[in-house]
C-alpha positions as CSV (number, residue, x, y, z in Angstrom):
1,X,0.0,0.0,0.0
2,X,1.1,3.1,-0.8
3,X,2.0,6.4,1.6
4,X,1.3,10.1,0.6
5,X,2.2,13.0,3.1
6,X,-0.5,15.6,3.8
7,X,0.1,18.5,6.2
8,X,-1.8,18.8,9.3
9,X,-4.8,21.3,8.2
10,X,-5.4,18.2,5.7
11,X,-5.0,15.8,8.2
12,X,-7.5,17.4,10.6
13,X,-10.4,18.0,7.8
14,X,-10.4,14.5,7.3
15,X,-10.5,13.4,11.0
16,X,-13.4,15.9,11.1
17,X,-14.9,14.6,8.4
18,X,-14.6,10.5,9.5
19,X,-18.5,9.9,10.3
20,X,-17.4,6.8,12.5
21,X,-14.3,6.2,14.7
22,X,-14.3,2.8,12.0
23,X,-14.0,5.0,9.0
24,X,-10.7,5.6,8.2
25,X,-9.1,9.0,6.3
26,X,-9.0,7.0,3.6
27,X,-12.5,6.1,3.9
28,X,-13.4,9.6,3.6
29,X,-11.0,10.3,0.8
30,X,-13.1,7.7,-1.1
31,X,-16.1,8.8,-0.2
32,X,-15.2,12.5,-1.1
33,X,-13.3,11.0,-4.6
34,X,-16.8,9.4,-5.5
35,X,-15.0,5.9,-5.0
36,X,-17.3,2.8,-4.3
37,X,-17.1,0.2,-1.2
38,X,-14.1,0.9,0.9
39,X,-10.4,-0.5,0.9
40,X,-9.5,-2.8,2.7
41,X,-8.1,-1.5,6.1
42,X,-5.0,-2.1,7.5
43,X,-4.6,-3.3,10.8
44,X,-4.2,-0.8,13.8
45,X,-1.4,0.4,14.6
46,X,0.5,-0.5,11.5
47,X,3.2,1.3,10.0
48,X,0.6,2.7,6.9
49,X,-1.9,3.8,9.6
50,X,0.7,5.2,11.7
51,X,-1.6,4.7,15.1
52,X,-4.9,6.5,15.6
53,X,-5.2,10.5,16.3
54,X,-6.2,11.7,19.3
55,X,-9.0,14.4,18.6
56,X,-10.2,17.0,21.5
57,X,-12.5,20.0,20.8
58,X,-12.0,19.3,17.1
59,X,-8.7,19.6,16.9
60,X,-6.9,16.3,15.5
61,X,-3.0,15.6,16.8
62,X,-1.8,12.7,14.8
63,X,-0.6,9.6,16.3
64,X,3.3,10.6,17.4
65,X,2.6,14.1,18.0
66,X,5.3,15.1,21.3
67,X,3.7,17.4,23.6
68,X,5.8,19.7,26.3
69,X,5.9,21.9,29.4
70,X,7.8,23.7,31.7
71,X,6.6,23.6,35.6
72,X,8.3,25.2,38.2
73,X,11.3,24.9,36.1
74,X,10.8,21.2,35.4
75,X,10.1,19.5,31.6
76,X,7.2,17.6,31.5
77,X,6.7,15.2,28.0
78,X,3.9,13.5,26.3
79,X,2.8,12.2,23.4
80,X,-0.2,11.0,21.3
81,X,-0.6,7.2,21.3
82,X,-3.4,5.0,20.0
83,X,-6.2,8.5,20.3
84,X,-5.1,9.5,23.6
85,X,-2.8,12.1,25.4
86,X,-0.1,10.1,27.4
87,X,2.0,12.1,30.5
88,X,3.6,10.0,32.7
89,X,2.6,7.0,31.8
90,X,-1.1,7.7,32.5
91,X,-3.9,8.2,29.5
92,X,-5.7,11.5,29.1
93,X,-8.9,13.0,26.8
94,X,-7.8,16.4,27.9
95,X,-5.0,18.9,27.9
96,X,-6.4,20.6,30.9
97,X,-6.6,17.2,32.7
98,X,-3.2,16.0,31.8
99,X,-1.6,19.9,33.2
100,X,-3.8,19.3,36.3
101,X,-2.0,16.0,36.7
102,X,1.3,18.0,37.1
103,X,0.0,21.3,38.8
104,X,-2.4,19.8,41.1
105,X,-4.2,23.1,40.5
106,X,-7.1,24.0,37.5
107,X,-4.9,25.2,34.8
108,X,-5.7,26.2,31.0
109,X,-4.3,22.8,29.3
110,X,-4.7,24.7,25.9
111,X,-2.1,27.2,27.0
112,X,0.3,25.1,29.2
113,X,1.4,22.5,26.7
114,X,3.0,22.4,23.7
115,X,2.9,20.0,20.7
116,X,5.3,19.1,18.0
117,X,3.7,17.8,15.3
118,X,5.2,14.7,13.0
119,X,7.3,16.1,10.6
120,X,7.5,19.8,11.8
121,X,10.6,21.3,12.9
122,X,8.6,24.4,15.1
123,X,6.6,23.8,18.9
124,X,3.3,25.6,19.2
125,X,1.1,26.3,22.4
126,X,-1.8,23.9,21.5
127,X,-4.0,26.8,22.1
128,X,-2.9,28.1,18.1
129,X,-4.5,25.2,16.7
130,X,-8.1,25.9,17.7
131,X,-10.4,27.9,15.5
């Protein structure tokens, strides 16, 4: 099976646009393309689906995606794995639940993290990626 790249305002139009957590981008793809039936679909987790997204507030981080923060001058990491945030070691649906792990205090998740996306080279506060 071939692999294409698409950038990440691509990416996240057609995780908005899946009408099922079972349809796949390239589901949607088809659909949009006028294809019939769907492909076949790879297992999860394989390298051509690269892991499932994790999508909160309708903003999609691909699978990989490295999230940071600085508190009280210590690094915090995460990343997205299998449609979930993961600090620590510990699973989360939120950004503001995963900062509150590490503050112990209600914080802004949107502002106190960070991501990387896969194959950027620049961080952004997560809060830039909302509409």
């Amino acid at each position: 099976m071939a692999t294409i790249e698409v950038d990440f305002e691509v990416f996240k139009e057609l995780t908005v646009r899946r009408e099922s957590e079972s349809m796949t981008e390239n589901d949607v793809i088809r659909l949009l393309l006028g294809l019939d039936g769907q492909a076949s679909k790879p297992t999860a987790g394989n390298e051509t689906t690269g892991g499932k997204p994790w999508v909160c507030k309708g903003v999609a981080f691909p699978h990989g995606t490295e999230f940071r923060a600085t508190y009280k001058g210590q690094l915090y990491t995460g990343v997205v794995a299998e449609g979930a945030l993961v600090v620590q070691g510990k699973r989360f649906t939120s950004p503001s639940s995963a900062a509150v792990s590490i503050t112990g205090n209600p914080v802004n998740g949107w502002r106190f993290w960070e991501c990387l996306l896969p194959g950027k080279k620049h961080w952004k506060v997560i809060a830039e990626l909302r509409n």
